[in-house]
C-alpha positions as CSV (number, residue, x, y, z in Angstrom):
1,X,6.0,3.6,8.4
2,X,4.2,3.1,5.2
3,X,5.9,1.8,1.9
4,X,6.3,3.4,-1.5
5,X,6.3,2.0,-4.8
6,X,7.5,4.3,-7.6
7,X,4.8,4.5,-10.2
8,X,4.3,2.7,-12.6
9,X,5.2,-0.6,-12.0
10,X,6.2,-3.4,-13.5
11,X,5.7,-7.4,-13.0
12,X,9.0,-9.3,-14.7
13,X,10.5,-12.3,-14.9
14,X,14.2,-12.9,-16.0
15,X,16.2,-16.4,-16.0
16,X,17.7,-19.4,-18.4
17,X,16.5,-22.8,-18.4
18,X,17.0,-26.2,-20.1
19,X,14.9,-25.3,-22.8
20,X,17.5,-22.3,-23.7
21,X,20.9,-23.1,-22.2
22,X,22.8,-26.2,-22.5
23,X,23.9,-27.7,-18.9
24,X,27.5,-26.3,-19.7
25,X,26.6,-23.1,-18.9
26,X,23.5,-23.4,-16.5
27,X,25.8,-25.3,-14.0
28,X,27.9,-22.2,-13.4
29,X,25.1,-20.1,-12.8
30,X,23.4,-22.8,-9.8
31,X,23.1,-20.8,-6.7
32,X,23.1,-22.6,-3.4
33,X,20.9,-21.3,-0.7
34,X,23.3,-19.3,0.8
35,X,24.2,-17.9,-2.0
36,X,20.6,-16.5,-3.1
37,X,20.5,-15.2,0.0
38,X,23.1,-13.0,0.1
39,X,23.2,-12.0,-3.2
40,X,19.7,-10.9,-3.6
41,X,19.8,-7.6,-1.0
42,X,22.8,-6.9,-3.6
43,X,20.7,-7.5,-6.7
44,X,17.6,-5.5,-5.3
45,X,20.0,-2.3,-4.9
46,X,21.5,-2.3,-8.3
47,X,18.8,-2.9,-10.1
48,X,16.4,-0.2,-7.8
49,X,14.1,-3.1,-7.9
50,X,11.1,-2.7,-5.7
51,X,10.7,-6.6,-4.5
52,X,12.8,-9.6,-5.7
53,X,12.7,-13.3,-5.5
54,X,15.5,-16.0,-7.0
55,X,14.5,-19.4,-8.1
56,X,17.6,-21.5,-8.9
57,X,17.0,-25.7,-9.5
58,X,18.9,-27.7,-11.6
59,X,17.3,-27.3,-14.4
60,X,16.5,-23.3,-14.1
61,X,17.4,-19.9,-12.9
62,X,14.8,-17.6,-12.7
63,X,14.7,-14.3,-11.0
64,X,10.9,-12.3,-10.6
65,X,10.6,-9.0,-9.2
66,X,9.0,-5.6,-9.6
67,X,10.5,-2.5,-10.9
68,X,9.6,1.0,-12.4
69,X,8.8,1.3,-15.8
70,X,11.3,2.4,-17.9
71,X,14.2,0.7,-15.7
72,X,17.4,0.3,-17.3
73,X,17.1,-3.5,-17.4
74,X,14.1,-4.0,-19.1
75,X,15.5,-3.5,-22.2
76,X,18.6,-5.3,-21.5
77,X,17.7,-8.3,-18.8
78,X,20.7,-10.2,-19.8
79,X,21.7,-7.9,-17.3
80,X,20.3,-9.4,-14.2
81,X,22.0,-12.7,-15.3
82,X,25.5,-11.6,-15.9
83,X,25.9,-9.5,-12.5
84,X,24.7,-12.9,-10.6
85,X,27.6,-14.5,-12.3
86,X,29.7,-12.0,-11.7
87,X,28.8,-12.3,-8.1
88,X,29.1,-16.2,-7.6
89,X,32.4,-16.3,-10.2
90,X,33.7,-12.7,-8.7
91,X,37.4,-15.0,-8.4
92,X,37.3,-16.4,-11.8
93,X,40.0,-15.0,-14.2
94,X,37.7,-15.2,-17.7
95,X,34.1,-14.9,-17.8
96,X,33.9,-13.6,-21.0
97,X,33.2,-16.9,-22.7
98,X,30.2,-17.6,-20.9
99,X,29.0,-13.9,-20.3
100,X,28.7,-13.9,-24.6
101,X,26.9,-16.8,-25.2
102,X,24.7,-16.6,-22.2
103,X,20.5,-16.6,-23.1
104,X,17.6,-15.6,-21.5
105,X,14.2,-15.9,-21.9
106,X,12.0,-12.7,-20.2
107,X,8.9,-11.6,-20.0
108,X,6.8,-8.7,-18.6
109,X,3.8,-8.5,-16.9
110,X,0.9,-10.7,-18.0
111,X,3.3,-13.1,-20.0
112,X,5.6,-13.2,-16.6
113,X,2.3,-13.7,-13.8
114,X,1.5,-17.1,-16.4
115,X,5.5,-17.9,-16.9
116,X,5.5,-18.3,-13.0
117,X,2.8,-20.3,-12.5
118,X,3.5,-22.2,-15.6
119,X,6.7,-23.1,-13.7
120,X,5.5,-23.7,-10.2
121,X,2.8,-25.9,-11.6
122,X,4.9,-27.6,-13.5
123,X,4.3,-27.5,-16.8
124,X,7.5,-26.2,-17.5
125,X,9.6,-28.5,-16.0
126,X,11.8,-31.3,-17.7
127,X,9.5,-33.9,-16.4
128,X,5.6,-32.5,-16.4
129,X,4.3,-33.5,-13.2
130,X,7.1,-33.3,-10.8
131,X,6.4,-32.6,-7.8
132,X,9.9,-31.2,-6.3
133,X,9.3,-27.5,-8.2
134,X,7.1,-26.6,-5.5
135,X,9.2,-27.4,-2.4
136,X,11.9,-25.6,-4.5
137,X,9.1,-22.6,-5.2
138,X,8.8,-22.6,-1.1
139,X,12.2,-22.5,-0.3
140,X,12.7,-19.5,-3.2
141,X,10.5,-17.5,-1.4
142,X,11.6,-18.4,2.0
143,X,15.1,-17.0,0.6
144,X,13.7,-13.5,-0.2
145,X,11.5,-13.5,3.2
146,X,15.1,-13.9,5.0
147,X,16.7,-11.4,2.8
148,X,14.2,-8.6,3.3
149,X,13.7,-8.4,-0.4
150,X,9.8,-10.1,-0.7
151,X,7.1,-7.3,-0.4
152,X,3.5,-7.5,-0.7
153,X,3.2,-7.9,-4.5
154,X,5.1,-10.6,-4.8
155,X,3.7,-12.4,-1.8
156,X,0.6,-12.2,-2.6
157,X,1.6,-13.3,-6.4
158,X,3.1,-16.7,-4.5
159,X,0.2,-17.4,-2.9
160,X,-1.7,-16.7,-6.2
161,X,0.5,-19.4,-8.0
162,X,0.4,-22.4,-5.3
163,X,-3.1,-21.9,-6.1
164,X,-3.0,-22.2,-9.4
165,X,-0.6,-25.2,-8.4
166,X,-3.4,-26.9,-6.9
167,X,-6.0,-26.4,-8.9
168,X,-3.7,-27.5,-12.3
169,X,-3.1,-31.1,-10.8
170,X,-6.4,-31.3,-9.3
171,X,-7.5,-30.7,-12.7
172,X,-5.3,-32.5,-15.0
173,X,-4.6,-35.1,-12.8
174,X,-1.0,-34.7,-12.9
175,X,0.2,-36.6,-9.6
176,X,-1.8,-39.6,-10.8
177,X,1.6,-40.8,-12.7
178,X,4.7,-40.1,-10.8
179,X,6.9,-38.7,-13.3
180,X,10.9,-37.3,-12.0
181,X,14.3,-37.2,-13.6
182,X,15.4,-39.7,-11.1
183,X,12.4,-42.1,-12.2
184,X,13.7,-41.3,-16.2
185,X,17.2,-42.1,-14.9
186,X,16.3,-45.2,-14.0
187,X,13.9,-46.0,-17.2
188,X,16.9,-45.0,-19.7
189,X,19.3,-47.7,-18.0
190,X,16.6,-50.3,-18.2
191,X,16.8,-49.0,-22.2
192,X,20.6,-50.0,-22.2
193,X,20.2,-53.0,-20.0
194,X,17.3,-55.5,-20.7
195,X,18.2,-57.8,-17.9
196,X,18.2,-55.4,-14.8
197,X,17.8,-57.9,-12.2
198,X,21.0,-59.3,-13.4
199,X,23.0,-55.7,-12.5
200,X,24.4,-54.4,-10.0
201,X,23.5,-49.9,-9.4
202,X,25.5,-47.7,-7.4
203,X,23.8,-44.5,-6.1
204,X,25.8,-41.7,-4.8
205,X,24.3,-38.9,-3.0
206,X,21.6,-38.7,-0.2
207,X,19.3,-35.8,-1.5
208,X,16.0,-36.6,-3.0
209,X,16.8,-37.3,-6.0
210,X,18.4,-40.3,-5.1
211,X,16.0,-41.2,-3.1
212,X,13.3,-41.2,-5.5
213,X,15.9,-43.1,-8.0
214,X,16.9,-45.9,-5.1
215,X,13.1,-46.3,-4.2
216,X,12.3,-46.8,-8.2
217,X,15.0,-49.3,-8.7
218,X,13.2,-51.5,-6.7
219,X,10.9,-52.6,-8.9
220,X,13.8,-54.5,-11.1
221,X,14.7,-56.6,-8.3
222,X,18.4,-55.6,-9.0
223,X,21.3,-58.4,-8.4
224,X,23.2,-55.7,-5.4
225,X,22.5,-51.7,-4.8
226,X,25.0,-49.9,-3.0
227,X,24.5,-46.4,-1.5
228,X,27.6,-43.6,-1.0
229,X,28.1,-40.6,0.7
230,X,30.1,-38.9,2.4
231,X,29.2,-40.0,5.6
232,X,28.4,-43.8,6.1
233,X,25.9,-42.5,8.5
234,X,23.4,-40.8,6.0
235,X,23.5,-43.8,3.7
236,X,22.7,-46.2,6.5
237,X,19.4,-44.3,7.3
238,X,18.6,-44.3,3.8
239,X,19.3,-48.1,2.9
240,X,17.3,-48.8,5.8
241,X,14.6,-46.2,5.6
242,X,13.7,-47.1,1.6
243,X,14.3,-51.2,2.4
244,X,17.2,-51.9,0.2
245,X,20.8,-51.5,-0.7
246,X,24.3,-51.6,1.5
247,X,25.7,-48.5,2.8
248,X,29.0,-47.0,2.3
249,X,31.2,-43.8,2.9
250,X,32.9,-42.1,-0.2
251,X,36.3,-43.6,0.3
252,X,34.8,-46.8,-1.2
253,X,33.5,-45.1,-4.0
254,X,36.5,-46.0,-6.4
255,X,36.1,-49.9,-5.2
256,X,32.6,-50.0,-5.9
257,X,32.7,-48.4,-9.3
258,X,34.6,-51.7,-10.8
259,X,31.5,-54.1,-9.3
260,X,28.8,-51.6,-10.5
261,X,26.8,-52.1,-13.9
262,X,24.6,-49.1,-13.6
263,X,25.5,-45.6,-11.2
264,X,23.6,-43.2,-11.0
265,X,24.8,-39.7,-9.1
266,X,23.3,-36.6,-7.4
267,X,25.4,-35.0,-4.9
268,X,25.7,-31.8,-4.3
269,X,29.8,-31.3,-5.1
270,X,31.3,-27.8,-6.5
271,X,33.5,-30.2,-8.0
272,X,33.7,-33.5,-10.1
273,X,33.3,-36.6,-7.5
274,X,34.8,-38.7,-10.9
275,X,37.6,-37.0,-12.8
276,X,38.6,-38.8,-16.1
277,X,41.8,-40.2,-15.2
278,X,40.1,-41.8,-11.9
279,X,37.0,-43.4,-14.3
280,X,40.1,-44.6,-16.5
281,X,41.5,-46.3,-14.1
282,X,38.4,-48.1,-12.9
283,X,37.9,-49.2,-16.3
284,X,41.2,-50.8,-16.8
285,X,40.8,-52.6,-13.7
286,X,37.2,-53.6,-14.8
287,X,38.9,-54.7,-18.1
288,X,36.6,-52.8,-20.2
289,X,33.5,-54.2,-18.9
290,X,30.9,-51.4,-20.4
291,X,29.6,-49.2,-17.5
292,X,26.4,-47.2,-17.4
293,X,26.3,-43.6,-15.5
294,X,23.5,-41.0,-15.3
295,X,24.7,-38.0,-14.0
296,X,21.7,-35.8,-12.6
297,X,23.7,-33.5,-10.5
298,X,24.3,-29.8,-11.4
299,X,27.0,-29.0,-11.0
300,X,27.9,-32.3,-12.8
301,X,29.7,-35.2,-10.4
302,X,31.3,-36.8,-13.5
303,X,33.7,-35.0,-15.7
304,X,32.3,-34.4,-19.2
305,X,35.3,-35.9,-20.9
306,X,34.4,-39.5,-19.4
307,X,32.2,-39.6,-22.5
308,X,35.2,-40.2,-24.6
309,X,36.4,-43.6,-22.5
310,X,35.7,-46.2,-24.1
311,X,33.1,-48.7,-22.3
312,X,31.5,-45.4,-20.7
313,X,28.2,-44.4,-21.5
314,X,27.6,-41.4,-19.8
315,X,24.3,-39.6,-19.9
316,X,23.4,-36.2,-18.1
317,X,20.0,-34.0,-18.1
318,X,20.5,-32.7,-21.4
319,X,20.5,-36.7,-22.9
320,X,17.6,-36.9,-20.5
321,X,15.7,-33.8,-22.5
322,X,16.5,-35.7,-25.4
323,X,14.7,-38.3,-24.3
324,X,11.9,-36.9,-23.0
325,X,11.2,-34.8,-26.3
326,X,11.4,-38.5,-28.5
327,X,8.9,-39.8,-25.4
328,X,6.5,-36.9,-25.4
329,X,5.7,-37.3,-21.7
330,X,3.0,-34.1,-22.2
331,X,1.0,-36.8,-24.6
332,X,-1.6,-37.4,-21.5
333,X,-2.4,-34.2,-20.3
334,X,-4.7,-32.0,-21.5
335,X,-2.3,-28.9,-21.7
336,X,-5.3,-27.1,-23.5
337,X,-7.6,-26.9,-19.9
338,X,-4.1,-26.2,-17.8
339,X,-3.4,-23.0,-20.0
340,X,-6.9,-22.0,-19.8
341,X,-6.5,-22.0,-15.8
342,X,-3.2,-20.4,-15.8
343,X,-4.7,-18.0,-18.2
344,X,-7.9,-17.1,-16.3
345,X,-6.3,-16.6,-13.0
346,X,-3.1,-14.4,-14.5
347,X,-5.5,-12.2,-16.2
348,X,-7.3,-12.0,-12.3
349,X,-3.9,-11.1,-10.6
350,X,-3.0,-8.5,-13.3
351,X,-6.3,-6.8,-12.9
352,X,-5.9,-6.8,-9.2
353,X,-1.8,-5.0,-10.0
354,X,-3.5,-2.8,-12.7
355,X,-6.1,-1.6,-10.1
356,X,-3.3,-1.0,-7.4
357,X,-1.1,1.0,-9.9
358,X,-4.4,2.8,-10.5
359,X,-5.5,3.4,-6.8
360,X,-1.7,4.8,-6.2
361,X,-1.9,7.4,-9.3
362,X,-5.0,8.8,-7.6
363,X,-3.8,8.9,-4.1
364,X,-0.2,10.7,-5.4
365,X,-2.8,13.3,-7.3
366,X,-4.4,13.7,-4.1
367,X,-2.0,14.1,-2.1
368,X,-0.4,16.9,-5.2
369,X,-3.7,19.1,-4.4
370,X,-3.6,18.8,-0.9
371,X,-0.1,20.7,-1.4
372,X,-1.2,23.1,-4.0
373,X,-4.0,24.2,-2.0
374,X,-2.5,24.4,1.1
375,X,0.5,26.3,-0.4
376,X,-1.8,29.2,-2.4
377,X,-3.9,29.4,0.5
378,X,-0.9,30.1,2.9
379,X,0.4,32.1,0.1
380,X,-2.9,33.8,-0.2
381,X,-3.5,34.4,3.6
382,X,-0.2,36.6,3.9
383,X,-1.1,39.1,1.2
384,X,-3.4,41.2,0.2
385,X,-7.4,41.0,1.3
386,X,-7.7,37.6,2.6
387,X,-4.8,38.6,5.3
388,X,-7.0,40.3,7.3
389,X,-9.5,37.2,7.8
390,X,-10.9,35.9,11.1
391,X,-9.9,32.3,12.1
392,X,-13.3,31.1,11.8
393,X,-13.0,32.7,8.3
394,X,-9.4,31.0,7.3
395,X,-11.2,27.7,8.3
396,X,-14.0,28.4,6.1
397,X,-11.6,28.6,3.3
398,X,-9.9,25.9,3.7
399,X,-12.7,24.0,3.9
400,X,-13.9,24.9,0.9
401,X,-10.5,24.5,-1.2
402,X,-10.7,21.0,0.6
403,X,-14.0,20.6,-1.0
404,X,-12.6,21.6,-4.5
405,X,-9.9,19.2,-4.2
406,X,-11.7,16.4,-3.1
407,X,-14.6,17.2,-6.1
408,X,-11.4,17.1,-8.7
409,X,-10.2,14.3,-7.4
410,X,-13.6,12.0,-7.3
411,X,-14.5,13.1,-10.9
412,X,-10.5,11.7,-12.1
413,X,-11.0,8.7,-10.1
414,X,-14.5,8.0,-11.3
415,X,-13.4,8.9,-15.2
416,X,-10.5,6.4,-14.5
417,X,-12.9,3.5,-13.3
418,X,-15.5,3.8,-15.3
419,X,-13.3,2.2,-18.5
420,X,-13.8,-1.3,-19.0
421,X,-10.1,-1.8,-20.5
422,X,-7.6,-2.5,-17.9
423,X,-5.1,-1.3,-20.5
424,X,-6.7,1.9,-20.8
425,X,-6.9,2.5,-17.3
426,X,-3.4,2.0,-16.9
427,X,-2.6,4.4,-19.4
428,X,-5.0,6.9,-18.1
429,X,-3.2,6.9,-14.9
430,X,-0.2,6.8,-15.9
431,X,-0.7,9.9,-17.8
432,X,-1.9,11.6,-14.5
433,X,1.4,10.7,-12.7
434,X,2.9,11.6,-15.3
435,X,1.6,15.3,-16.0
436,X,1.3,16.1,-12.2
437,X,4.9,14.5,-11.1
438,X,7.0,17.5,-10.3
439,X,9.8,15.1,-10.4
440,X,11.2,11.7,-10.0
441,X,11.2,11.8,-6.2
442,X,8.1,13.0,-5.7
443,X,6.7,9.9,-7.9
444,X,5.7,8.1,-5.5
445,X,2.6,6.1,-3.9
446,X,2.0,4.8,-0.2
447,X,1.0,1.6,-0.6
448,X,-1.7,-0.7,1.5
449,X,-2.8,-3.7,-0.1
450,X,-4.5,-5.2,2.4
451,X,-6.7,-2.3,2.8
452,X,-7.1,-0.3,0.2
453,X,-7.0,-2.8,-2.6
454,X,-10.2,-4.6,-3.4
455,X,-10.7,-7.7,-5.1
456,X,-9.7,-11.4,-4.3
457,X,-7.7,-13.7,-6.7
């Protein structure tokens, strides 16, 4: 069966980050990977969108797609956002709070292809040069694959942008410097604490991050480092896989808290590991001893009022921005050759989407005279003189309307092709959709990519 896409169509991206949402409000909109997947078949449908893919991170929701021109949405995208919310929160009693202050960052086409593989390079990320976007990319589009909502635009656009991956930190060198949150978690408490060999860090969680955060640690020779999670199990094989540390399960977690100096905490929890009253508690038993706490989870492990105990200095990723703004960690990269990458191979993709939306306006008018001949020559054939022709006569007619339609057709396509502006060429064909679509469901176009879509990214 072949596909349709209506035409025209449109390349979008739609989604909040760190550098327009506090952590507040982008912890209530993290989607786990369950929960992309079921919610995207649901998201595709109301929307009428074409293809669909969700990237959700700590730091970032982001949802690509393609849709017709002249969707609803586009001129409101805040409206992806808040029915994903509504989805995930569909028991919560008052979402109007967040649903008002909510804001999103979108873009369209051209400014959306180099958004993406701004992002999946990493040169949108809190830390430039992390290496975890891409995994997280992969698994994104492993989501839609399972969900039936990735078609062949959007697949090929993901392969476009781990290329552009590549080729960015082959370029800029960006691996040669391990940067991560977990590594900046780690550098801000040796900011607080001078003598870190003298301090004892507790690390709770088992997921990368805390991996990358235990392995780092290493480097201050700390006095103890003890590992939590839930099972005892999962910390063992970490302590023994990185080399260091003692393992525990998460019933020791309060016991440990009044011997550690440093914690910091990335497990994946719905809910606060550390409520305030719990952390006060600690801290009276610790008689005030100052504690340090970096909490790189989202949704956050700490409650945010444990900022207002004294002795607790408790950072999140937000503090780590902060820090990384005041750092400059982009200071060694030369962002100027990166964006001319990104920019060179977007404008190669879009040509390749502007020539597809192109080849699908000329196949829709051909297959519009196919019918119109067909139908006058039926119509024709019934009435008056040409009723009474032979076969061998019918067939000559037809062959010669074919003709005609095939002449009007290569003198369209050729008028089309022969502009050098890709913008112009879209317009052109648009405007040949749009004065030969009888109506909205016949405006539509088989598409084959593989075949009939020249050109290589």
């Amino acid at each position: 069966m072949r596909k349709f896409f209506t035409f025209p169509i449109i390349i979008f991206s739609v989604g909040i980050s760190y550098k327009n949402t506090c952590l507040d409000f982008r912890e209530q909109l993290v989607l786990s990977s369950d929960e992309v997947i079921a919610f995207l078949p649901s998201l595709k449908s109301k929307f009428k969108l074409q293809e669909v893919f969700c990237l959700s991170t700590c730091n970032r929701l982001e949802v690509y797609g393609i849709c017709k021109k002249g969707s609803e949405f586009i001129s409101h995208p805040l409206m992806l956002l808040r029915f994903l919310f509504r989805l995930k929160n569909k028991n919560s009693q008052d979402t109007s709070l967040f649903l008002d202050q909510i804001r999103a960052a979108s873009y369209f086409q051209i400014p959306a292809i180099e958004h993406l593989f701004r992002v999946v390079s990493s040169l949108d990320s809190l830390c430039v040069g992390e290496t975890q976007i891409t995994k997280q990319f992969k698994d994104a589009i492993s989501y839609a694959i399972k969900s039936h909502t990735l078609g062949p635009i959007l697949s090929r656009l993901s392969q476009c942008a781990l290329f552009v991956n590549k080729r960015v930190r082959s370029k800029m060198m960006i691996n040669k410097k391990q940067i991560s949150i977990s590594h900046l978690a780690i550098d801000l408490a040796e900011k607080v604490h001078s003598q870190m060999h003298r301090k004892a860090f507790l690390f709770i969680g088992a997921g990368k991050m805390i991996k990358i955060a235990l392995r780092y640690s290493k480097k201050y020779n700390p006095k103890e480092v003890f590992v939590v999670n839930r099972t005892k199990t999962t910390a063992t094989k970490i302590v023994k896989d990185i080399g260091c540390g003692q393992a525990f399960s998460m019933d020791k977690l309060e016991h440990l808290l009044e011997r550690a100096d440093i914690v910091i905490t990335c497990a994946g929890s719905a809910k606060p590991l550390i409520t305030f009253e719990a952390l006060r508690c600690v801290l009276k038993k610790r008689k005030n001893k100052p504690i340090y706490i970096v909490d790189i989870a989202v949704p956050r492990n700490i409650e945010p009022s444990c900022n207002n105990l004294e002795s607790c200095y408790l950072f999140n990723l937000d503090d780590l921005q902060n820090m990384i703004d005041q750092k400059s960690n982009q200071d060694d990269l030369s962002f100027s050759t990166s964006s001319e990458i990104i920019k060179k191979r977007s404008q190669s993709f879009y040509s390749w989407f502007l020539r597809l939306n192109t080849q699908n306006a000329v196949k829709y008018f051909d297959n519009y005279l196919d019918i119109l001949f067909m139908k006058e020559k039926d119509r024709s054939l019934h009435r008056g003189a040409l009723s009474t022709l032979s076969n061998e006569q019918q067939k000559a007619l037809q062959d010669l309307l074919r003709s005609i339609s095939s002449k009007i057709l290569s003198d369209a396509a050729a008028k089309i092709q022969k502009e050098n502006q890709p913008f112009v060429r879209e317009q052109l064909a648009l405007s040949l959709s749009e004065l030969f679509a009888e109506s909205e469901k016949d405006n539509r176009y088989p598409f084959a990519p593989s075949s009939s879509v020249e050109g290589s990214f």
